[in-house]
N, CA, C and O of each residue as an XYZ file, in Angstrom:
732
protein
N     -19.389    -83.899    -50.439
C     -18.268    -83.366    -51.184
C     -16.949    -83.860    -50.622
O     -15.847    -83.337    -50.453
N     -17.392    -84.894    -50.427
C     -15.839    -85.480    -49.953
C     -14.725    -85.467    -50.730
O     -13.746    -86.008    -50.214
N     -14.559    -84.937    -51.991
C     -13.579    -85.012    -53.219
C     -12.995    -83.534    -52.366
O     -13.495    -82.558    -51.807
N     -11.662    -84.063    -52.663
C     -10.868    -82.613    -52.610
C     -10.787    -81.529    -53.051
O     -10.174    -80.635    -52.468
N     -11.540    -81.336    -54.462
C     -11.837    -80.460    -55.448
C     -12.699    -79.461    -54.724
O     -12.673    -78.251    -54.494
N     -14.063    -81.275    -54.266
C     -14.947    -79.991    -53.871
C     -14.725    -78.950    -52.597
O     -14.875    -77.730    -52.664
N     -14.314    -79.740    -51.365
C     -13.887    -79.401    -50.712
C     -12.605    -78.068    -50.507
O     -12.797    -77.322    -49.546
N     -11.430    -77.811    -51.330
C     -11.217    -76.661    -51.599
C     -12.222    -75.901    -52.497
O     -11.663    -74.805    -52.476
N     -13.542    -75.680    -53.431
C     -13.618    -74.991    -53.864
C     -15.095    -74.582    -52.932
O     -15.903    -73.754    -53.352
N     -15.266    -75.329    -51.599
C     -16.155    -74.827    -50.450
C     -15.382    -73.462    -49.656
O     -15.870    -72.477    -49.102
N     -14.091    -73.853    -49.856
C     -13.319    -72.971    -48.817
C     -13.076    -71.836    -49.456
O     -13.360    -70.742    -48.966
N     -12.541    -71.983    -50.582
C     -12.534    -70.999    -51.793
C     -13.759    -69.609    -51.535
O     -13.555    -68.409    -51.350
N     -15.253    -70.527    -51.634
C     -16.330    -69.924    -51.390
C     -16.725    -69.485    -50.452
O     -17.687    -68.717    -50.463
N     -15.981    -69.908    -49.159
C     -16.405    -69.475    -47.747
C     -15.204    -68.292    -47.642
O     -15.558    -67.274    -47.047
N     -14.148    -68.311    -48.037
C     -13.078    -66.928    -47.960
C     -13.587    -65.732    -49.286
O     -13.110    -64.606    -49.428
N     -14.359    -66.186    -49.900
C     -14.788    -64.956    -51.117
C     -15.125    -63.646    -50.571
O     -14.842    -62.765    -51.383
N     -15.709    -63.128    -49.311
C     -15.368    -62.297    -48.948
C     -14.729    -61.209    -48.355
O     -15.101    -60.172    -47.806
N     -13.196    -61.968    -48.735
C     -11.958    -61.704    -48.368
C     -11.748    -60.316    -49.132
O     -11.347    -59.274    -48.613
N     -12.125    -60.527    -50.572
C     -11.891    -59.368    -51.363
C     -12.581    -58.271    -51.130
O     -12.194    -57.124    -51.351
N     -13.682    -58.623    -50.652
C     -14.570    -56.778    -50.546
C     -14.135    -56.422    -48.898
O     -14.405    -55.283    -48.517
N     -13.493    -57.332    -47.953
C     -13.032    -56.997    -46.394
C     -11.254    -55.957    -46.879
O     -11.011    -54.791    -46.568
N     -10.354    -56.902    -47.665
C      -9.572    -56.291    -47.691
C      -9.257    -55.972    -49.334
O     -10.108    -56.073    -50.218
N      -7.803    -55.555    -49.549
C      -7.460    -55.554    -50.561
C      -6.275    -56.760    -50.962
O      -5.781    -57.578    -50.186
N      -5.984    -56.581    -52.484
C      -4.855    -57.606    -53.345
C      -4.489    -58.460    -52.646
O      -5.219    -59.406    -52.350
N      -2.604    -58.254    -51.982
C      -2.674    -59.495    -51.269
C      -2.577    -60.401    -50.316
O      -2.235    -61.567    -50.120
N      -3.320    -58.736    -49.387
C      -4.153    -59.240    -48.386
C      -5.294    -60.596    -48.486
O      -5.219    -61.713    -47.973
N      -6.199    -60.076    -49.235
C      -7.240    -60.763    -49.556
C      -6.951    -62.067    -49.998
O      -7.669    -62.975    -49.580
N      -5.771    -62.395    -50.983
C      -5.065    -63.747    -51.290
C      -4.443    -64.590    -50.269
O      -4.423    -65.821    -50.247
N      -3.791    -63.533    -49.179
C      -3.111    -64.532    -48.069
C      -4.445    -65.268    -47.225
O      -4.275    -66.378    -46.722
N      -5.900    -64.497    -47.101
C      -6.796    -65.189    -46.050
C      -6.843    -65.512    -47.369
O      -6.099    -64.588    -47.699
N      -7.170    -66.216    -48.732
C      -7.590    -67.308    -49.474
C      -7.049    -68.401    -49.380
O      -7.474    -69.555    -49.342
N      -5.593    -67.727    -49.327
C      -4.398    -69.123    -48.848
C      -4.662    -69.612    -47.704
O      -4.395    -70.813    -47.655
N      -5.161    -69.096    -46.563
C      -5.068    -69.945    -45.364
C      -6.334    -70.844    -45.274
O      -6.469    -71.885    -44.632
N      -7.424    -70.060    -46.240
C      -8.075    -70.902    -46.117
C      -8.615    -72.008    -46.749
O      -9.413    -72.899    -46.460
N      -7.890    -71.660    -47.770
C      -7.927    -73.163    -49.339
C      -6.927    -74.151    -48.353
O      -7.311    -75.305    -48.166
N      -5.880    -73.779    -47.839
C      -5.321    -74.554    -47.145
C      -5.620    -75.468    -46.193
O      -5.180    -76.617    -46.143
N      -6.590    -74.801    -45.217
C      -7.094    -75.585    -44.298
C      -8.596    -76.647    -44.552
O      -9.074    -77.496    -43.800
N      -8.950    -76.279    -45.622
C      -9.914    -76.792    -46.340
C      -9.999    -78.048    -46.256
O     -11.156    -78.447    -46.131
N      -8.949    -79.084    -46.285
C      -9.008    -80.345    -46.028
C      -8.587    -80.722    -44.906
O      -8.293    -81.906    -44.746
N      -8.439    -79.611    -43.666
C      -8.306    -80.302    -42.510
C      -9.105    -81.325    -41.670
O      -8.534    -82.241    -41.077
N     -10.557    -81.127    -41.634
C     -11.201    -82.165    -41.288
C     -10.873    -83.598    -41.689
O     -11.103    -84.596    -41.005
N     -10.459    -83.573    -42.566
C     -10.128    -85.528    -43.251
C      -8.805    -85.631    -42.750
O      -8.059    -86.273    -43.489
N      -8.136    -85.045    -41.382
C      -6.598    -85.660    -41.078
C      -7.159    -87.219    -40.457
O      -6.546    -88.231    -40.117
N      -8.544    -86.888    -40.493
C      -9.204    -88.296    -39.573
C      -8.721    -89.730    -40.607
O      -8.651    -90.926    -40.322
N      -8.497    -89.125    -41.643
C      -8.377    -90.576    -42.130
C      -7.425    -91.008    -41.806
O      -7.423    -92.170    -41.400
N      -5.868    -90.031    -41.866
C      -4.692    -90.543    -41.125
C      -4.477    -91.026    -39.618
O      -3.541    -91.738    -39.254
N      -5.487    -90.529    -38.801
C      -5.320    -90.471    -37.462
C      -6.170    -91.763    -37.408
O      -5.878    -92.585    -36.540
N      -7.122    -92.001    -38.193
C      -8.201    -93.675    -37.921
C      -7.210    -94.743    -38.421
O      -7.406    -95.869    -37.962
N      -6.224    -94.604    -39.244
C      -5.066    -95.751    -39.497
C      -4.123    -95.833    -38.588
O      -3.206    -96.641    -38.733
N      -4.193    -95.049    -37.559
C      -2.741    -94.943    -36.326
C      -3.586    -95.157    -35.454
O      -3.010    -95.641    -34.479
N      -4.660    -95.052    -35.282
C      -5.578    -95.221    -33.680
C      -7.202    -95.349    -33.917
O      -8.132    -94.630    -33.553
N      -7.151    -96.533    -34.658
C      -8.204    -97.397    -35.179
C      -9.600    -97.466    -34.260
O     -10.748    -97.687    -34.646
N      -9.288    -97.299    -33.407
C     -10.170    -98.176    -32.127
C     -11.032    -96.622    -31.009
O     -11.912    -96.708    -30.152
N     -10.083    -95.027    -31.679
C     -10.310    -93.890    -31.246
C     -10.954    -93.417    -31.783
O     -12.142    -93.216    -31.531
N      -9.864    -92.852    -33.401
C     -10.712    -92.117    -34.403
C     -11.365    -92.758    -35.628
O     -10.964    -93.740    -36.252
N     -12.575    -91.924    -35.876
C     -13.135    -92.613    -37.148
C     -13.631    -91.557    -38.178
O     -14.007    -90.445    -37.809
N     -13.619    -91.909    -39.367
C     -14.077    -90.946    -39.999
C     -15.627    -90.033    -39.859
O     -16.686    -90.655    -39.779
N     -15.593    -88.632    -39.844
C     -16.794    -87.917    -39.587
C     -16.719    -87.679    -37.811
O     -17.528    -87.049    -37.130
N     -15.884    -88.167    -37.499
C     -15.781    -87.802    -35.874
C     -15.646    -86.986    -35.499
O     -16.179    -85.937    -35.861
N     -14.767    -87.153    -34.492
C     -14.144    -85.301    -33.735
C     -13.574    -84.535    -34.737
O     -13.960    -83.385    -34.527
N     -12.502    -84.569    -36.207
C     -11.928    -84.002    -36.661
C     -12.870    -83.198    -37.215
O     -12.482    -82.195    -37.813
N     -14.349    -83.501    -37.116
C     -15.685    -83.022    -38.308
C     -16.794    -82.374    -37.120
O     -18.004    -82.594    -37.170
N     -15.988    -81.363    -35.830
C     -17.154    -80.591    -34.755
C     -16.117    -79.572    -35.237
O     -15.011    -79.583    -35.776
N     -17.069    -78.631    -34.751
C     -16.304    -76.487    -34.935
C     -15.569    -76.685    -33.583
O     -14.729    -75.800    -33.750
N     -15.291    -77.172    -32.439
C     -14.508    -77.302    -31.460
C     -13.456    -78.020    -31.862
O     -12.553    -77.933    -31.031
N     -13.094    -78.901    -33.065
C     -12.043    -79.420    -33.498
C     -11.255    -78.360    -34.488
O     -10.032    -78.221    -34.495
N     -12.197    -77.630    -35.336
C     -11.318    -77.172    -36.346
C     -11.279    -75.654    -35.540
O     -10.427    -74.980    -36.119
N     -11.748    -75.057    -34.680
C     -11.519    -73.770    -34.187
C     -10.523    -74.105    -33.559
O      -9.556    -73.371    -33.767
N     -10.311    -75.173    -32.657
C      -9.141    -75.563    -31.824
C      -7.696    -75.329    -32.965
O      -6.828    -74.475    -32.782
N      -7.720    -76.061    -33.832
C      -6.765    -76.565    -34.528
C      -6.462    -75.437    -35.537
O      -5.364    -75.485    -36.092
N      -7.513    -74.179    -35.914
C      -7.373    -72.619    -36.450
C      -6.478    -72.194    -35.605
O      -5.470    -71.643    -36.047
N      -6.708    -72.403    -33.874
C      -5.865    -71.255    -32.924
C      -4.360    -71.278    -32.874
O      -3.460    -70.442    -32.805
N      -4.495    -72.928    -32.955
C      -2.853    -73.280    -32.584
C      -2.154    -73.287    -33.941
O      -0.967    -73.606    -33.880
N      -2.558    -73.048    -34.959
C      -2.026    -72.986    -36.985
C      -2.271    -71.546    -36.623
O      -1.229    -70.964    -36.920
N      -2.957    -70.859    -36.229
C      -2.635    -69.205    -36.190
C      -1.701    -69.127    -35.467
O      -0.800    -68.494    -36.019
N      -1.331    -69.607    -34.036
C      -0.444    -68.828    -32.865
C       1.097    -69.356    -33.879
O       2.217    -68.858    -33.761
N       0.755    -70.308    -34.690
C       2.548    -70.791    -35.559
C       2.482    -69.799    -36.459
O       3.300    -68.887    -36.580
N       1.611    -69.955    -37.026
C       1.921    -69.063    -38.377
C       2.179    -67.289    -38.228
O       2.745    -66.604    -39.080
N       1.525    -66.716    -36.741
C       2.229    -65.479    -36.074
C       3.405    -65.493    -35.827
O       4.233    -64.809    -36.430
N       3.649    -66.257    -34.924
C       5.351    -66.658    -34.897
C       6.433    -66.780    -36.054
O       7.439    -66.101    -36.258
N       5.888    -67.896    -36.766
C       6.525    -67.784    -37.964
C       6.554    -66.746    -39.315
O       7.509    -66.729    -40.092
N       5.637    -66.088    -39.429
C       5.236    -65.522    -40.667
C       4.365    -63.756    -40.578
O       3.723    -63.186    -41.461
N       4.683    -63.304    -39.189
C       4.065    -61.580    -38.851
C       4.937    -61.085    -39.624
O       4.458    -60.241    -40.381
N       5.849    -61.238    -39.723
C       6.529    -60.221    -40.494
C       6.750    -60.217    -42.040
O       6.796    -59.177    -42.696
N       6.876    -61.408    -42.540
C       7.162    -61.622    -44.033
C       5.933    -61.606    -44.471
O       5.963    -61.720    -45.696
N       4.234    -61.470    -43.842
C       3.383    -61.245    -43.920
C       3.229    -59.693    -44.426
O       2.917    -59.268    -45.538
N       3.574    -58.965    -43.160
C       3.588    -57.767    -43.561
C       4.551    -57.023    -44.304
O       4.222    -55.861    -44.543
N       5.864    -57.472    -44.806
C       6.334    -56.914    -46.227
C       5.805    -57.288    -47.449
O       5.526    -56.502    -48.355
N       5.640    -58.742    -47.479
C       4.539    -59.103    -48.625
C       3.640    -58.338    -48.977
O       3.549    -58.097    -50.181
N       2.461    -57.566    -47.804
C       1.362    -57.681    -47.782
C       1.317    -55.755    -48.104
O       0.570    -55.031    -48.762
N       2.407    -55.543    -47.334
C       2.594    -53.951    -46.868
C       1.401    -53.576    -46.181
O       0.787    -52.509    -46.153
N       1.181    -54.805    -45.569
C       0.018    -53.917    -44.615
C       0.552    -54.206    -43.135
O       1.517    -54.891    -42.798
N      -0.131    -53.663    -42.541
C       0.470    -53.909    -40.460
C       0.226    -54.908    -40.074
O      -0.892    -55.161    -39.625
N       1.242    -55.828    -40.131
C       0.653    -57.182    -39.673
C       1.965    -56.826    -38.366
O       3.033    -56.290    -38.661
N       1.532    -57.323    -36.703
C       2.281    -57.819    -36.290
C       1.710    -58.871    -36.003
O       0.761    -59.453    -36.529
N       2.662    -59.211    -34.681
C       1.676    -60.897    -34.280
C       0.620    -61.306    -33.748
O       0.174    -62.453    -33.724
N       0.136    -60.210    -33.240
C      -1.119    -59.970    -32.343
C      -2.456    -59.913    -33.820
O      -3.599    -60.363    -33.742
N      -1.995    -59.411    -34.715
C      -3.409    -59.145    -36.425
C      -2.963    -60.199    -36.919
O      -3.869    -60.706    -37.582
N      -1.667    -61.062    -36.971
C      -1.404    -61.858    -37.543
C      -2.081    -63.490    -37.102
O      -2.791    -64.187    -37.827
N      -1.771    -63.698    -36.188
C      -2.589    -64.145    -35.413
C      -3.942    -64.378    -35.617
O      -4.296    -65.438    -36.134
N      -4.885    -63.390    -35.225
C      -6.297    -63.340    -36.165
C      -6.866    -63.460    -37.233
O      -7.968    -63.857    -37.612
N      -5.794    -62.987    -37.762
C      -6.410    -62.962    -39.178
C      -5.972    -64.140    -39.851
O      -6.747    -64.326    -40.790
N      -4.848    -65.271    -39.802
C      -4.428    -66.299    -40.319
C      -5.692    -67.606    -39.265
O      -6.403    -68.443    -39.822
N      -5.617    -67.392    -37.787
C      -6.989    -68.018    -37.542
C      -8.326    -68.139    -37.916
O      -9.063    -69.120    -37.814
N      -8.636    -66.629    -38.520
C      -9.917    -66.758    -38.849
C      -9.834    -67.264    -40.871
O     -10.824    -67.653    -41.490
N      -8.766    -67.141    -41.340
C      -8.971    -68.159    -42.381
C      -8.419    -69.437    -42.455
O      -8.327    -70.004    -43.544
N      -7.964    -70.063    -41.200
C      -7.723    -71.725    -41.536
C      -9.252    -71.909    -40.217
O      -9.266    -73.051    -39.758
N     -10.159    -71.184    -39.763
C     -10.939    -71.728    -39.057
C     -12.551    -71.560    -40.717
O     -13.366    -72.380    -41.137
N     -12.332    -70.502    -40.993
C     -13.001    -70.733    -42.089
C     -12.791    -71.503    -42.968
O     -13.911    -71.805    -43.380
N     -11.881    -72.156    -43.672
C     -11.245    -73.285    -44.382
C     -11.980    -74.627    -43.815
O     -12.771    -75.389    -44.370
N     -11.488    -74.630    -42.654
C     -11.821    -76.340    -41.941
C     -13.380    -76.112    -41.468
O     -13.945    -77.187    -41.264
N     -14.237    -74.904    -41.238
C     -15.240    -75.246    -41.075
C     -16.646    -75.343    -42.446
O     -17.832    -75.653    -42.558
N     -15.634    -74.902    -43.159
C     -16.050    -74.746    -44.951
C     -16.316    -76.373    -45.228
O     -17.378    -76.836    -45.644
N     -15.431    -76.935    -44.990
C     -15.161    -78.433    -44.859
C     -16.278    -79.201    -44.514
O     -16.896    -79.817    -45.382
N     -16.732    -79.236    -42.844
C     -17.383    -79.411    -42.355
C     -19.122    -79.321    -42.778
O     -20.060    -80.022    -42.397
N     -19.091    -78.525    -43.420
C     -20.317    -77.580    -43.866
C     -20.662    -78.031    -45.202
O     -21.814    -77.758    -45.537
N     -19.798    -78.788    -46.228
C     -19.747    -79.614    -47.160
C     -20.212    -81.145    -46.931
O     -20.996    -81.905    -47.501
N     -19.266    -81.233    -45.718
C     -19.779    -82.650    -45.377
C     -21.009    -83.099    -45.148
O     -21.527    -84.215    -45.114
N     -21.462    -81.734    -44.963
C     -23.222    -82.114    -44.012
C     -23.870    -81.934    -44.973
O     -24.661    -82.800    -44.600
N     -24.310    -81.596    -45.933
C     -24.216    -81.267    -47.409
C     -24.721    -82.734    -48.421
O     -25.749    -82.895    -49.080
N     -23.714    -83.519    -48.243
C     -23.951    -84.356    -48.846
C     -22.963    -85.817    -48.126
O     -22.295    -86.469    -48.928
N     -22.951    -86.178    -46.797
C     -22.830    -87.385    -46.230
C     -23.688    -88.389    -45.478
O     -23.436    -89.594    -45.496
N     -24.670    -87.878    -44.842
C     -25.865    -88.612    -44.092
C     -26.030    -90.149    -44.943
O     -25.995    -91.110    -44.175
N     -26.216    -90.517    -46.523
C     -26.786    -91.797    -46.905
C     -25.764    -92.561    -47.100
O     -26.018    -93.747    -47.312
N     -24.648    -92.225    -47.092
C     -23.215    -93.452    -47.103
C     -22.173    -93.511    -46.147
O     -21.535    -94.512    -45.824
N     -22.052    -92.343    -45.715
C     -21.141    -92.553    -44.733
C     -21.543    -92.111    -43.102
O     -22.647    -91.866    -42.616
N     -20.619    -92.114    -42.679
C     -21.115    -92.238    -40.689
C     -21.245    -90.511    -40.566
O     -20.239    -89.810    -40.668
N     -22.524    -89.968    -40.351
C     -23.300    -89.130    -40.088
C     -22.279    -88.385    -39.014
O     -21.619    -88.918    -38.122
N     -22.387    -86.411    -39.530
C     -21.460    -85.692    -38.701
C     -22.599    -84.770    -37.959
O     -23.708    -84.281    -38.171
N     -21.239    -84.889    -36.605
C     -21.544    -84.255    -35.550
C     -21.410    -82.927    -35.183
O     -20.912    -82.828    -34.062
N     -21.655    -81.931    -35.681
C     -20.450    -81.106    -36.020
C     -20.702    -79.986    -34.667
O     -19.917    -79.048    -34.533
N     -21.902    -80.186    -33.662
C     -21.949    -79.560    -32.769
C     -21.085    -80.058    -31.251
O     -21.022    -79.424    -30.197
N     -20.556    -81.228    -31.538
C     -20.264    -82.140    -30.467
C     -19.168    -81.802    -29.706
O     -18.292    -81.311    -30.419
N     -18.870    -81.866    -28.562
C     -19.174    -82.098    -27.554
C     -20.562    -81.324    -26.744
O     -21.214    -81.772    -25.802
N     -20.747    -79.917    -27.537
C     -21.555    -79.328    -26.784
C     -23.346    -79.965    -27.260
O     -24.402    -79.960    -26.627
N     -23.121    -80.267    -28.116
C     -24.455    -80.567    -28.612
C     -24.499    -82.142    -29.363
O     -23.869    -82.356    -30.398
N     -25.130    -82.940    -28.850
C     -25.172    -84.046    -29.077
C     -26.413    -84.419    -30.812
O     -27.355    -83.635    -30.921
N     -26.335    -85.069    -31.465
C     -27.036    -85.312    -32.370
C     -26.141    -85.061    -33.920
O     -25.394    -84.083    -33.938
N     -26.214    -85.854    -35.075
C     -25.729    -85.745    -36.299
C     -26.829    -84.613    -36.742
O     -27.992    -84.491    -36.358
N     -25.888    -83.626    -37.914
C     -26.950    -82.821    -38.565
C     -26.345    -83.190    -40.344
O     -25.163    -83.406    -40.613
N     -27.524    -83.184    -41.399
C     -27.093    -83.455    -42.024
C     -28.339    -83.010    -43.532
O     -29.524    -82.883    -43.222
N     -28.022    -82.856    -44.720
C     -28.695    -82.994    -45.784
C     -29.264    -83.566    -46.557
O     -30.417    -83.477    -46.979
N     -27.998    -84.541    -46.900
C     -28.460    -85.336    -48.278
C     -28.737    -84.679    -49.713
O     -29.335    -85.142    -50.684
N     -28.101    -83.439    -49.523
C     -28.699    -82.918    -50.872
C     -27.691    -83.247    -51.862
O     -27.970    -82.841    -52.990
N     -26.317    -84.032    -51.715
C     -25.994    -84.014    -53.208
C     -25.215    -85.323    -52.874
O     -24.974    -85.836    -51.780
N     -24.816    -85.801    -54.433
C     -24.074    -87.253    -54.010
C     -22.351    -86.605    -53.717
O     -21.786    -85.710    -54.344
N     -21.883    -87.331    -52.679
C     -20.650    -86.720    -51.824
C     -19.642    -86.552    -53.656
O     -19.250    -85.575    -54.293
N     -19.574    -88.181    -53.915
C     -18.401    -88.241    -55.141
C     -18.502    -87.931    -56.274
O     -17.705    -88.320    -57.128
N     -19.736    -86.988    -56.575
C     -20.102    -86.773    -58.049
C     -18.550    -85.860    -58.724
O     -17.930    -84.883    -58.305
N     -18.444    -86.408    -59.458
C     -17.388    -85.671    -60.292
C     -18.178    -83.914    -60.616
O     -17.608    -82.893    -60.230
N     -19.232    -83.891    -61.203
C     -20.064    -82.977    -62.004
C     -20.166    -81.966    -61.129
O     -19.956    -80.818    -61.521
N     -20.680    -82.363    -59.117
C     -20.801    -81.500    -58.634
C     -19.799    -81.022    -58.168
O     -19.872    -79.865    -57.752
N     -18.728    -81.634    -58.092
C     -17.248    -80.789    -57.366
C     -16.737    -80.173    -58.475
O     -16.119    -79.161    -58.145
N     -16.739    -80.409    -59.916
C     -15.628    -79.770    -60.435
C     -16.498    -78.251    -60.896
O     -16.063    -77.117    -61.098
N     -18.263    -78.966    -60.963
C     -18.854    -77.311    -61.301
C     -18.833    -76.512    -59.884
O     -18.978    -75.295    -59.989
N     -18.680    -77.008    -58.640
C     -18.764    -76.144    -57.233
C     -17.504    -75.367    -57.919
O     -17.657    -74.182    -58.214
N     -16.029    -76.137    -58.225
C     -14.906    -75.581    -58.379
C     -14.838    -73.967    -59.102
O     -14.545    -72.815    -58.781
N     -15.358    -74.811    -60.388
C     -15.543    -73.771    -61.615
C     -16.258    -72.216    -61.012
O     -15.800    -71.084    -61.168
N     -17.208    -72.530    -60.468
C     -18.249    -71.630    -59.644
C     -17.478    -70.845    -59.356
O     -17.254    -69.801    -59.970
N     -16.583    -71.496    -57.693
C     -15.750    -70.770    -56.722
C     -14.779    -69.588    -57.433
O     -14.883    -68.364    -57.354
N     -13.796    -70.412    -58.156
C     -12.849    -69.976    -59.269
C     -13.601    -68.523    -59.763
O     -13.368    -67.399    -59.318
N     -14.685    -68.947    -60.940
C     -15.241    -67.703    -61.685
C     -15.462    -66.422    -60.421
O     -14.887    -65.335    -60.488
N     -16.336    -66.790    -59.383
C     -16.662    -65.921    -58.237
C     -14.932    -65.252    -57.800
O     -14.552    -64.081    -57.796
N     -14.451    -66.050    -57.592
C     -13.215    -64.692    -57.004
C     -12.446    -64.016    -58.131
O     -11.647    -63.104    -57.915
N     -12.719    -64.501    -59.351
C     -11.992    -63.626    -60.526
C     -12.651    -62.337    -60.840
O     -12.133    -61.295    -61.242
N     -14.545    -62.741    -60.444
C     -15.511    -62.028    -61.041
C     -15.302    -60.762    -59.707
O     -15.504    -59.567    -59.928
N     -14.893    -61.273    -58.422
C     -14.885    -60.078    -57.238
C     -13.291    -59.286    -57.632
O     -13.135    -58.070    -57.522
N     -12.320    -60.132    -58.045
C     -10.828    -59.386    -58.415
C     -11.286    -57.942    -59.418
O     -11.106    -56.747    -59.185
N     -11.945    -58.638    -60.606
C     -12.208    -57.938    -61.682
C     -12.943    -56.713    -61.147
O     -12.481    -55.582    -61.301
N     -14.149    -56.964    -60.487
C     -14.985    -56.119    -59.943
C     -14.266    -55.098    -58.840
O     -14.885    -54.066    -58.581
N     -13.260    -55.283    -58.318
C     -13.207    -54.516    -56.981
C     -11.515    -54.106    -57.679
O     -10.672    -53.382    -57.149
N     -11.425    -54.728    -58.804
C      -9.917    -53.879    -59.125
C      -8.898    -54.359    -58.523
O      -7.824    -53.781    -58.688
N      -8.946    -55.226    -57.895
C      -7.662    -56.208    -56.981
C      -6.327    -56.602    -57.672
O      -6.385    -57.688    -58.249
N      -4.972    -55.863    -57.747
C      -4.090    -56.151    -58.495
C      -4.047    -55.555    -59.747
O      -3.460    -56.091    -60.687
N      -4.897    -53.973    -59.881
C      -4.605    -53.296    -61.165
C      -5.697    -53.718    -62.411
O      -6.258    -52.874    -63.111
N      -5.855    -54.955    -62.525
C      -6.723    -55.741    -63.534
C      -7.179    -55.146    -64.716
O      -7.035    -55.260    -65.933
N      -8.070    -54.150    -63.510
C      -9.024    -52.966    -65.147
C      -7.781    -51.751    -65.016
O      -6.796    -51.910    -65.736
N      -7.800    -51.240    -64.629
C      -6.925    -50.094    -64.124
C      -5.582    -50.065    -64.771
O      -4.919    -49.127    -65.212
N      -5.316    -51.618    -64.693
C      -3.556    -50.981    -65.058
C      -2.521    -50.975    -64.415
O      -1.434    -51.459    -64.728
N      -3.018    -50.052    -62.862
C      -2.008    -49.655    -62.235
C      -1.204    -51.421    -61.279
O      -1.745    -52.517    -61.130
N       0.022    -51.001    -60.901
C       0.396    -52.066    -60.683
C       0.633    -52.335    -59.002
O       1.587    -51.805    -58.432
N      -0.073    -52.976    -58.471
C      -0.772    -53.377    -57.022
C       0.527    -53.482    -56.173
O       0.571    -53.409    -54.945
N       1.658    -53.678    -57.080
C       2.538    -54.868    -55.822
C       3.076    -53.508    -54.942
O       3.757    -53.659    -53.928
């Protein structure tokens, strides 16, 4: 699922239980962090055109020690920057210490959503991921779908999409059935 489509609508699917953990837009801000981070694993392509000879695609940017790393330090900014306009947005208690966590654990779910796609469907064309590495040596991988199919990313999309409208609808998120008005 190397298409971007599919790839946000992995992350999409890996934050879906955002809605039954919290409410409205709570539940939207961990969607945002983590549709966001969704294509973090592929900064490799930018970083293999600046340091050719280091990084390569499916490498380090594609182990859970890369994208947990890179969740902590996009959480410790986005606490800094955003505990508070978080929590008037949100009207829930965010300081920087929940803020923090909770913006880590959806750009670490995002980028490892990623990851988890890749293995999915990269093993027969492209350079096989590592995704346990440094601690664990060996590629793990599937083969179960072709990475660039148009058909399978835009129906993963469609999927993702229907699934969090079908949990909004279901759990009342933002008034929907109800009426009442969330903000």
């Amino acid at each position: 699922m190397v298409d971007v489509m599919g790839h946000v609508a992995m992350g999409l699917l890996w934050a879906l239980p955002a809605w039954i953990v919290w409410d409205d837009r709570v539940s939207l801000a961990f969607v945002g962090f983590a549709a966001a981070a969704s294509m973090l694993p592929d900064v490799d392509l930018v970083l293999s055109s600046l340091f050719p000879a280091a990084i390569h695609h499916h490498g380090v940017t594609h182990t859970v020690v890369f994208v947990v790393g890179i969740a902590v330090v996009a959480g410790a900014i986005t606490a800094a920057a955003l505990a508070e306009p978080l929590a008037r947005w949100t009207s829930a208690r965010f300081d920087e210490r929940s803020t923090f966590t909770f913006a880590t654990a959806g750009y670490a779910a995002g980028g490892l959503s990623h990851v988890f796609a890749d293995m999915l469907s990269a093993p027969d064309i492209s350079t096989p991921i590592e995704p346990l590495w440094p601690v664990v040596e060996g590629w793990w991988g599937l083969d179960l779908i072709w990475y660039n199919s148009p058909w399978w990313n835009a129906g993963l999309l469609t999927v993702a999409l229907a699934a969090h409208a079908a949990v909004v609808v279901s759990t009342d998120s933002f008034g929907v059935v109800s009426g009442r008005d969330a903000t």
